[in-house]
C-alpha positions in Angstrom: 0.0 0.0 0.0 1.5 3.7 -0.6 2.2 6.4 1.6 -0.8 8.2 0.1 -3.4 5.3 0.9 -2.1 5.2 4.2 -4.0 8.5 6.1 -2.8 10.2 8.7 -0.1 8.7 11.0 0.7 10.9 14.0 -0.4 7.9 16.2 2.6 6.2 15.4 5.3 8.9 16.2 7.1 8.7 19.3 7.2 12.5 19.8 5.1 14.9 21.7 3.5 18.3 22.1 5.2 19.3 25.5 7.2 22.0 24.0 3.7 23.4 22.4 2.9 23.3 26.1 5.2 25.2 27.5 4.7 27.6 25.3 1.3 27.6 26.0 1.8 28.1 29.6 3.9 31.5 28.8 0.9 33.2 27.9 0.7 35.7 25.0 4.0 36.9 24.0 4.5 40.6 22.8 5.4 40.9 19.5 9.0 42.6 19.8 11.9 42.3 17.4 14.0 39.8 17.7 15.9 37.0 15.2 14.2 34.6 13.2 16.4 31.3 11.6 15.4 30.0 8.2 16.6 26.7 7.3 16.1 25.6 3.7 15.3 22.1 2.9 15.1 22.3 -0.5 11.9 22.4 -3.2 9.4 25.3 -1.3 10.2 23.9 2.2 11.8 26.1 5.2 11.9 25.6 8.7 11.7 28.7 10.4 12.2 29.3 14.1 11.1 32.3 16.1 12.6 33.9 18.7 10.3 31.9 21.9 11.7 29.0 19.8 8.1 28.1 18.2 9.5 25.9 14.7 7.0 26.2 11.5 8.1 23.7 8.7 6.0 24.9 5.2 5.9 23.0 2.1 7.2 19.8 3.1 7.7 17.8 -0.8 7.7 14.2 -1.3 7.8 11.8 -4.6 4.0 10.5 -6.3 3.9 6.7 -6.0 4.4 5.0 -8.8 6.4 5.6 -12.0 8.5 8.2 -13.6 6.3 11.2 -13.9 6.4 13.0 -10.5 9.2 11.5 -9.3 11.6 15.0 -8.3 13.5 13.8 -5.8 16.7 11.6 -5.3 16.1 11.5 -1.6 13.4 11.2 0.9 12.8 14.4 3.0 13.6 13.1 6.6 11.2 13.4 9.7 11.6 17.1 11.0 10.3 17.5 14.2 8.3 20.6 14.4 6.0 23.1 16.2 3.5 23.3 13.2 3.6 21.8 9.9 2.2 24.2 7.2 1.2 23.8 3.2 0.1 26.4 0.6 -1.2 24.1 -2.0 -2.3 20.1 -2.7 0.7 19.3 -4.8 3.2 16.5 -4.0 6.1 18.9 -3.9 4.5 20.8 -1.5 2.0 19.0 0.5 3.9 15.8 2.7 2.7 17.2 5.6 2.4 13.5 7.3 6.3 13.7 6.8 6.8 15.8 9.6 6.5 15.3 13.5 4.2 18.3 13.8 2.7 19.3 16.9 0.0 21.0 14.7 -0.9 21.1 10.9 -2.2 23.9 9.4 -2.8 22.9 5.2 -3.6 25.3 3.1 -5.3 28.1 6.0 -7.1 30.9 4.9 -7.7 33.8 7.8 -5.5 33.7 11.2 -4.1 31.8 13.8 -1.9 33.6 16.3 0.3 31.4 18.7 3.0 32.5 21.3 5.1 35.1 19.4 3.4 34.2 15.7 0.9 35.1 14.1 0.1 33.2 10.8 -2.2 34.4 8.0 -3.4 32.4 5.1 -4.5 34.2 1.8 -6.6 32.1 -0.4 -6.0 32.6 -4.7 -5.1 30.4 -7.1 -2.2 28.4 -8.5 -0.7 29.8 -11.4 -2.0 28.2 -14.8 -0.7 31.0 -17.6 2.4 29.1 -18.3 3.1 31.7 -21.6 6.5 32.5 -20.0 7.6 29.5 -19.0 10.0 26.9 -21.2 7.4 24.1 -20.7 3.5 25.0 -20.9 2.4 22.7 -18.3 -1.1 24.0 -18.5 -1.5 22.6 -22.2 0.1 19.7 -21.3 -2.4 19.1 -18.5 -5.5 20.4 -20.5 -4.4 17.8 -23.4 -5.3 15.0 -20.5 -8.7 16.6 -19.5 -7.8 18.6 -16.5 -8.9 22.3 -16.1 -6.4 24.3 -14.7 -7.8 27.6 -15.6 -9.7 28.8 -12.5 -13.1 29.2 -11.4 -13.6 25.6 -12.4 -10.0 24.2 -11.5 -9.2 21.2 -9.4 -8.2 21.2 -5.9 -4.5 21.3 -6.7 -4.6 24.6 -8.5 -5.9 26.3 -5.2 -3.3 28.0 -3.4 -2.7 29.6 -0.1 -0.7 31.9 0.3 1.0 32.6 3.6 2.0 35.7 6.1 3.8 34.9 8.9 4.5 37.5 11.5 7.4 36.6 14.2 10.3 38.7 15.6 9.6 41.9 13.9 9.4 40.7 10.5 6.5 39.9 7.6 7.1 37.2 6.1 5.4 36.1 3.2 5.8 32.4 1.4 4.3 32.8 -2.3 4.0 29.0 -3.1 2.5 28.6 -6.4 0.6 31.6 -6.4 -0.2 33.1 -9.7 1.9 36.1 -10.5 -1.6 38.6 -11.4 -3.9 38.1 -7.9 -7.2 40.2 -7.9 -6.5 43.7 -5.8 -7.9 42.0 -2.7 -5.4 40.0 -2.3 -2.7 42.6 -2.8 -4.4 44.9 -0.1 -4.2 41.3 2.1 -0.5 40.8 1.6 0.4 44.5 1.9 4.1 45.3 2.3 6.5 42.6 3.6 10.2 42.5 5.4 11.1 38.6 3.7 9.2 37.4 0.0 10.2 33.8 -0.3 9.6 32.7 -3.8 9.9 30.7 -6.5 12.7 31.5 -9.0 13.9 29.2 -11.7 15.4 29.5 -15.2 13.1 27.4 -16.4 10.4 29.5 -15.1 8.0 27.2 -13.9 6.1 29.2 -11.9 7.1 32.7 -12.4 9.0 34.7 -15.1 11.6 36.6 -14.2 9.7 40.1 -14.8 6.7 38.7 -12.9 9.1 37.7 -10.0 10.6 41.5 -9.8 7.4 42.7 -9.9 6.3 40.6 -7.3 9.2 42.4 -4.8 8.7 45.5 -6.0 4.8 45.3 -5.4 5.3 44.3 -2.1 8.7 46.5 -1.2 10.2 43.3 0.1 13.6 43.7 1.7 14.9 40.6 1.5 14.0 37.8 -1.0 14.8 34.1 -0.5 14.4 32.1 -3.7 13.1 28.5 -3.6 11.5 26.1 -6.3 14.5 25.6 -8.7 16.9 22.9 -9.7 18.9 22.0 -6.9 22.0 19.7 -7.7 22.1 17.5 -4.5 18.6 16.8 -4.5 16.2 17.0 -7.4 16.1 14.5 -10.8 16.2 16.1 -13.7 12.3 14.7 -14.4 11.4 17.7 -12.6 12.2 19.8 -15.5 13.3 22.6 -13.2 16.4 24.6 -14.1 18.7 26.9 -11.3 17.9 29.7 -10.0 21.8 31.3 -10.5 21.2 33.1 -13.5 18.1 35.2 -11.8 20.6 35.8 -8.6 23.4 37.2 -10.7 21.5 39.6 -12.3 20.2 41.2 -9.2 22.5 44.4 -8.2 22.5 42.8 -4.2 22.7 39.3 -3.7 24.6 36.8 -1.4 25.2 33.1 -2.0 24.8 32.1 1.0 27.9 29.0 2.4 25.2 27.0 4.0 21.6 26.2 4.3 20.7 28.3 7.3 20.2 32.1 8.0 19.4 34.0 10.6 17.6 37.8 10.5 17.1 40.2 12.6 14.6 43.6 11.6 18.4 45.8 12.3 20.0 43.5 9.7 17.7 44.4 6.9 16.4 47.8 7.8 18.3 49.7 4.4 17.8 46.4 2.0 15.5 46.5 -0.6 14.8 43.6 -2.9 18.4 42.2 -1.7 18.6 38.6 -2.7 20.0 35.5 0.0 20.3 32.8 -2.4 21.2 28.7 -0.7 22.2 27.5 -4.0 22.6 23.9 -3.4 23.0 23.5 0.3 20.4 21.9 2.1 19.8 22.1 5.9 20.0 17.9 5.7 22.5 15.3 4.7 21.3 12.9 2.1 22.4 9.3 2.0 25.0 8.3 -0.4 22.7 6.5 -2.3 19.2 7.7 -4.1 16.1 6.4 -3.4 14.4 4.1 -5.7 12.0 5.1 -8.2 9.1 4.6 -5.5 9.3 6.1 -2.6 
């Protein structure tokens, strides 16, 4: 039987919720600026930690079951265990939320949750489906085998959520899939943000490279963390995903970052606009030496 047959299997995990307890137990905590630790895992997915120590994981990815097509990754994601488990949108490279040792799961919220020192918004809109500028139209492809990607009628997995989440200071906002031309609504909801994490590749699979600028410029983002591209250690080249190095090197301030980790701090960024913290290939995990099989 397959991991997606399976349902939901917290009941087997040896871990608790005692640290979402004591947490609990501190009351409401001010928001007050402080530093905030983002740890990239690769695809969409980032641990971030805030400074009580509350750990979100979004966008956990796995492989499909079965044969070639969907099959991204050359290694498993391991078990992360973490505060709340999040997900902006019902595909497999985004939504292994039964992955993680999660305290909580919050998939693909719309409105608010506020815990300890976070506040967490979800902003429902749709998954891109104009792929014009991109080097493969998946959207024809797709329509070609009867699905309807083009919204108000698409499926489930060309919803997306996207998320604002609120912790030391900073406004963080994690795009997902999100299509690059939202209805004003959902401009006024995202509003201006410190952190912008999204998807940048050369094969532009989700966003052009205009549509991403625009993107940071719309929202005056002062940092950007790209995600969603080809990384070398991790994804097969089935995933027809390219780097995102070219993007990088064209912005006027960028660092390539020497690990998979950074840490931020509203001081640190308070004169950056639109300055790019690329991970390139690192990933905050060590993968076995060998691949996984084809299933997994």
């Amino acid at each position: 039987m397959s991991e997606q047959d399976t349902g939901p299997w917290a009941w087997k995990q040896e871990e608790n919720h005692n640290h979402v307890m004591a947490l609990q137990d501190r009351g409401p905590i001010a928001p007050a600026p402080g530093r905030v630790t983002f740890d990239f895992f690769g695809g969409s997915a980032f641990r971030i930690t805030t400074p009580a120590g509350l750990t979100l994981f979004i966008d956990p990815w796995r492989n499909l079951p079965g044969g070639a097509e969907g099959q991204w990754y050359l290694h498993r994601l391991p078990t992360v265990e973490v505060d709340i488990g999040l997900s902006t949108h019902a595909h497999f490279d985004h939504d292994a939320l039964h992955l993680l040792s999660a305290s909580m799961l919050l998939d693909r919220i719309a409105g608010e949750f506020r815990f300890a020192d976070v506040t967490i918004r979800g902003i429902a809109d749709k998954h891109v489906s104009d792929f014009s500028g991109c080097l493969y139209d998946v959207g024809a492809y797709l329509e070609a085998r009867g699905f309807t990607v083009r919204p108000p009628d698409n499926p489930r997995s060309f919803d997306n959520n996207i998320l604002i989440i609120e912790a030391g200071g900073l406004r963080i906002m994690h795009w997902g899939d999100n299509r690059a031309d939202p209805p004003e609504s959902v401009w006024r909801a995202i509003g201006e943000v410190d952190v912008a994490l999204l998807p940048v590749d050369a094969s532009r699979h989700v966003l052009t490279y205009d549509q991403v600028d625009e993107i940071l410029e719309r929202t005056r983002a002062r940092v950007c963390l790209p995600h969603h591209y080809f990384n070398r250690g991790l994804n097969r080249l089935a995933s027809t995903l390219l780097p995102a190095d070219e993007w990088v090197a064209a912005r006027p301030d960028h660092v390539r970052l020497e690990s998979a980790s950074v840490t931020l701090h509203p001081n640190d960024i308070a004169e950056a606009r639109g300055r790019v913290l690329h991970f390139g290939d690192h990933l905050s995990f060590t993968p076995p030496e060998q691949p996984v099989g084809i299933r997994n």
